[in-house]
N, C-alpha and C positions, 0 to 999 in steps of 0.2 A: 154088247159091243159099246167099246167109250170113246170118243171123237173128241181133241182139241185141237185149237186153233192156234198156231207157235209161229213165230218169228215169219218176214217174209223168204220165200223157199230157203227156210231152215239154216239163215243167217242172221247174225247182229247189226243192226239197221245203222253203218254211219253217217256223219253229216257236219256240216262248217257253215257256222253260223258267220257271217260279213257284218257285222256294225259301225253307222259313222260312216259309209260307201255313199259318196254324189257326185253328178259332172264337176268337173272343170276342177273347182274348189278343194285345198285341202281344211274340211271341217276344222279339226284343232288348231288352227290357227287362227280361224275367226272366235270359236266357239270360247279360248283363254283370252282374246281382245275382247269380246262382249262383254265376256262374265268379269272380266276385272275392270273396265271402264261401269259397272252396275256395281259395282264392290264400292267404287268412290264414291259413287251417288248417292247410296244407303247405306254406306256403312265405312266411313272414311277414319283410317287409321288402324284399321282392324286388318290383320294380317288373312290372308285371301289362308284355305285351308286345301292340304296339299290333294282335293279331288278338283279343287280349283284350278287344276293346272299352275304353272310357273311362267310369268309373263318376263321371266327374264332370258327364257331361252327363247321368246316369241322372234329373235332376228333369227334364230339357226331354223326355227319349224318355218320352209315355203310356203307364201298363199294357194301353191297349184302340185294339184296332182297328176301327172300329164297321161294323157288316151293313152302313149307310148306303152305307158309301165300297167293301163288298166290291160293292153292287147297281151302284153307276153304274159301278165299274170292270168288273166283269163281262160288264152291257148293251153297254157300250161297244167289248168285243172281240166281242161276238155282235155287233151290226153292220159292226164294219169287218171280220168276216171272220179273227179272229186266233183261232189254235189252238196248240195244247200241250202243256202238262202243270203241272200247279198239285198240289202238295202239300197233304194232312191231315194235319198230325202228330197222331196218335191220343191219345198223352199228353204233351201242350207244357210240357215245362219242369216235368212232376210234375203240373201246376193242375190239369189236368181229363183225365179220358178221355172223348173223343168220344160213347162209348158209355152215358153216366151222366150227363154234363154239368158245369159249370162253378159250384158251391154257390155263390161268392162273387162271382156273376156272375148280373144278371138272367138269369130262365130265357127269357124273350120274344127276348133278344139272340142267347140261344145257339138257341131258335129257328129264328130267322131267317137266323142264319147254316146251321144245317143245309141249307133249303130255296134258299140263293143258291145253297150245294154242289152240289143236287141240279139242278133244274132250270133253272140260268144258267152254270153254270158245267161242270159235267158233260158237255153234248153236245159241247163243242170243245174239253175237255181232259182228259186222264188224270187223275184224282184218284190219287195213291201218296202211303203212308206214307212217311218223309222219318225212318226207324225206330221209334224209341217215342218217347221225348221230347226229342229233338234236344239234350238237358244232360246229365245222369246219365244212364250205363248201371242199368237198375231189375233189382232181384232180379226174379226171375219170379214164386218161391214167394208173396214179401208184395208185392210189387209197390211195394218202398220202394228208394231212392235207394242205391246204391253211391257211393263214392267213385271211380270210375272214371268218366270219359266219352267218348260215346259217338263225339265226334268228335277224340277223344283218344287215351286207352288202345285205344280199338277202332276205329285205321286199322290195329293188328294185332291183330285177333279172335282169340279163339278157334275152332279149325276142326273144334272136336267138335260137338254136337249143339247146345250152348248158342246156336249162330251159329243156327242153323237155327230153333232155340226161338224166339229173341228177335224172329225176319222173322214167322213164324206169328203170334203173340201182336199184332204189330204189324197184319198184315193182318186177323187172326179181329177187331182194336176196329174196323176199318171196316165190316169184314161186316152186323158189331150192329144199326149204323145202315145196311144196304141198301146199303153200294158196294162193290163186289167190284173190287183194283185191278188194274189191267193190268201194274202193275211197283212198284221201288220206287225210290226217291230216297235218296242218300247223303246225311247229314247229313255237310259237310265230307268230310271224307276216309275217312270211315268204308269199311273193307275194303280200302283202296287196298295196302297189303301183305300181302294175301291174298287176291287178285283171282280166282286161280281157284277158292278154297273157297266164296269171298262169292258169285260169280255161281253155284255149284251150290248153296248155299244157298237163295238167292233163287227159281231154278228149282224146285226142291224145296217151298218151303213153298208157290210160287204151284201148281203142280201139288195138294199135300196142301189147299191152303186152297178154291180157285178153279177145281180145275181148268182149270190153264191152263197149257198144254205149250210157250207160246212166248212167255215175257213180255220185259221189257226192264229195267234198270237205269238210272241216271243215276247216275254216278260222275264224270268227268273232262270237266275243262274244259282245250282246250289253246288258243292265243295264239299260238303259234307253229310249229303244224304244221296242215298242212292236213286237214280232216275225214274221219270215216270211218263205219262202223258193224260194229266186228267181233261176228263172231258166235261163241259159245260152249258147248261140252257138245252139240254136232250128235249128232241123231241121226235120219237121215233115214229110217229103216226105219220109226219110231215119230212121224216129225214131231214130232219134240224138240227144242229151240235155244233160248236166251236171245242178248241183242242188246244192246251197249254203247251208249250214246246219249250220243256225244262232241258236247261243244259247242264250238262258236268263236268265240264271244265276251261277253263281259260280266264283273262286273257294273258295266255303267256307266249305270244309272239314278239310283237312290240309294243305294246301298251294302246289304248286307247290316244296317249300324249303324242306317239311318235319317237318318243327318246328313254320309253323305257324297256328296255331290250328282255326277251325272257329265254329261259331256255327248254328246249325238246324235251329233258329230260322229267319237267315239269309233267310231262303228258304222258309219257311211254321213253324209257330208258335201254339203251344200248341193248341190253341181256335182255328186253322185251317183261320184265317180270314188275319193275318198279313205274312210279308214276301213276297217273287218277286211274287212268285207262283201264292199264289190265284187271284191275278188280274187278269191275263195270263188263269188261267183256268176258271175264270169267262165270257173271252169272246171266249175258246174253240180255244185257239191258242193253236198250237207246243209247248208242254216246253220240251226243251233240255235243261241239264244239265250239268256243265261240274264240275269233281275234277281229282285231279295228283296223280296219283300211287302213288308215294314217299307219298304222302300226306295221302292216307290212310293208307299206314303200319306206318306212322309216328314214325319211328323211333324203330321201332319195337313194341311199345306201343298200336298200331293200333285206336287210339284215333279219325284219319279220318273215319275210317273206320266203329265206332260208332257213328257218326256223321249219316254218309249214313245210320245204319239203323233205325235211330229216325227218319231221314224225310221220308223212307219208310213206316216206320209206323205211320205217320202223313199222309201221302198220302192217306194211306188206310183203315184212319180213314175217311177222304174226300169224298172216294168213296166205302162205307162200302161192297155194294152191284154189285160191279162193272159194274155197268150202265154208269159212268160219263167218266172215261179214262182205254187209252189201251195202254199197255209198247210196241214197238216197236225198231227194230234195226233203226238205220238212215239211212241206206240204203231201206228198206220198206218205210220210213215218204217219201226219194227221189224219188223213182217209186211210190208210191201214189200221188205225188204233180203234178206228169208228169203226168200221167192219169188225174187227174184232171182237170190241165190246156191245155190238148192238145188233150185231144178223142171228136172228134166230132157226137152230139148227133141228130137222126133226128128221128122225131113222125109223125105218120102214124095211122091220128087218124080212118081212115077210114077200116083199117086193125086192128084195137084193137093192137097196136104194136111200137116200136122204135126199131132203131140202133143204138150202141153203133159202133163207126171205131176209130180203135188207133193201132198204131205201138208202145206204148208204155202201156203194158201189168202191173196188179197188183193186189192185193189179198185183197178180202173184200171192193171194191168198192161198195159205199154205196150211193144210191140216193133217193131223197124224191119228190113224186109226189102230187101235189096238189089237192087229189079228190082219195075216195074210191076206190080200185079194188079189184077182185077177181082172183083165177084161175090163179097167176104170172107163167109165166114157161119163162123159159133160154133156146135159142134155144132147144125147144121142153120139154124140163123138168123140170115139175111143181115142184115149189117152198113147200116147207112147210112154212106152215102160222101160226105164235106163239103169245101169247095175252100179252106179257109182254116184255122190253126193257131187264131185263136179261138173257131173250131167245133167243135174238134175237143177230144171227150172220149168218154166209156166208150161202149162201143158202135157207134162210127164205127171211119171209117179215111182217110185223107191220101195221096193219092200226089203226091209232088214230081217234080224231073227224073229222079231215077236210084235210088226210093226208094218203102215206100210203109209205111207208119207203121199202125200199129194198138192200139187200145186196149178192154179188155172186163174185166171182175174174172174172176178166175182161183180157179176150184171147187177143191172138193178132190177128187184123184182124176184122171180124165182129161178133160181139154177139147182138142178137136178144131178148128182154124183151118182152114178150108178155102179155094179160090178156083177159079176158072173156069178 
């Protein structure tokens, strides 16, 4: 008898990664006034390079992004169903910290934004710091601007404690206001040439801050290699691990900028066959997604943001029936990867039975056994047994021709599959 572990109940994991997401403020408009007022300073004459943003369309990009457009966009992925991970930058651009508010900014606004955070947005998406102010690296002592930035000087960090300061500090301003994060979010490239100090860091302060032995990053976007999810700093004895949260593909909503507008087609095309996607879901890999706040309210015009829902609705032309994929936070795709890759499985064929042992617990662990059974139960508790993959989720079990599928969230510790 052969036992593998596949997909959760026997779907391709999606997900929409938020970049560039904080109250009140629209990031790109501060972030092209900082960075070109630090262009004069150190580098005067020198024409700003087009990741620089364009300071000449800084009168059309608004300072504010209003609660208004975060509520309907919000509602909007709680109905259809879309999960994630959407970023807090704790202190956007220096303006405000999360945790004190926004002085030069109705306080009703920043409000309001707190509360879209909490309860519209929070149950289908990771909220993570996206570091401290996604512009300057901030002293810690005054908490005032360095000449360094963050998505600059520090994609090579420092790998002393300073790295590890800077994730704390970022996670302790979420804590302030009630959100303890599941990971964090790389502004740009931040840590990409010190990937394994930056993911023991991150591990590290989510552990000191959160308690939390198995969080996730978002670091890398690739385009041109197929998805993954590796995992990092294991340590199974302790149920220890951090989890890369590669994406493939974006941003083709509306730009990081706000003004550069992309198309659906980029992602998944009308006839469902062209664009990154379908490849990707054709071999039942992870698609993560990534588009920037700015980019969907684009300008007020919300042009991104209609973007988003054409490929949602191409999506779910793909999967009419919802048999094929399942929306997930990145945090679930990360404790599902860990289970995955780390609970050790032992059959017990003489006992009609296996053990599942893992320190790394998750919901909708799904595994396919090569040969009919009957009678599944979970440590003592018979499974219902359903004839069709659209009935089939936690709890059940599926047997096909030569096969017989199982799904139930996986304890920490030992759980017991049994059969007849």
């Amino acid at each position: 008898m052969e036992i593998s572990v596949c997909n959760p109940l026997f779907r391709t994991p999606l997900s929409l990664i938020v970049d560039d997401s904080c109250p009140v403020i629209n990031l790109t408009h501060y972030w092209i006034h900082q960075r070109h007022k630090w262009k004069a300073r150190h580098q005067p004459g020198v024409k700003p390079d087009r990741w620089e943003g364009n300071a000449t369309k800084l009168k059309e990009i608004p300072q504010t992004i209003p609660a208004d457009f975060a509520w309907e966009w919000a509602e909007w992925c709680w109905e259809n169903g879309v999960k994630g991970k959407f970023s807090l930058i704790p202190f956007p651009a220096g303006v405000g910290r999360i945790d004190e508010g926004f002085p030069d900014f109705p306080n009703d606004e920043y409000q309001s934004w707190l509360r879209i955070y909490r309860e519209i947005i929070w149950p289908n998406f990771d909220l993570t710091p996206e570091m401290l102010t996604h512009t300057a690296v901030m002293n810690l002592d005054s908490l005032t601007p360095t000449e360094e930035w963050e998505q600059v000087e520090w994609v090579n960090p420092p790998i002393d404690n300073r790295l590890t300061d800077y994730i704390i500090t970022s996670m302790e301003m979420l804590n302030n206001v009630g959100i303890p994060c599941e990971g964090v979010t790389s502004p740009g490239a931040f840590g990409k040439q010190q990937e394994d100090a930056y993911s023991k860091a991150v591990l590290t302060a989510s552990k000191e801050v959160n308690n939390n032995s198995c969080p996730f990053y978002f670091l890398w976007l690739k385009h041109d290699e197929l998805p993954d999810i590796p995992l990092y700093h294991v340590d199974k004895e302790h149920g220890t691990a951090i989890a890369s949260i590669v994406a493939c593909a974006g941003d083709w909503f509306g730009g990081w900028t706000g003004y550069d507008l992309g198309n659906a087609d980029q992602f998944i095309t009308d006839d469902l066959t062209g664009g990154r996607l379908p490849p990707i879901l054709d071999k039942e890999l992870p698609c993560v997604i990534v588009g920037h706040w700015p980019g969907f309210y684009f300008n007020g015009e919300k042009s991104g943001f209609d973007v988003l829902k054409t490929v949602k609705e191409r999506l779910d032309n793909y999967d009419p029936d919802g048999t094929k994929t399942i929306w997930m936070k990145t945090s679930e795709i990360a404790h599902y990867w860990m289970s995955r890759e780390l609970s050790e499985i032992t059959i017990n064929n003489e006992q009609s039975n296996m053990i599942i042992s893992t320190k790394f617990p998750t919901t909708n662990y799904t595994v396919v056994i090569d040969s009919q059974l009957n009678g599944l139960k979970i440590n003592g508790v018979e499974l219902r047994k359903v004839n069709t993959l659209r009935d089939f989720q936690r709890d059940t079990y599926l047997i096909k021709e030569k096969e017989t599928i199982i799904a139930f969230d996986l304890e920490f510790g030992e759980t017991t599959l049994g059969w007849n």
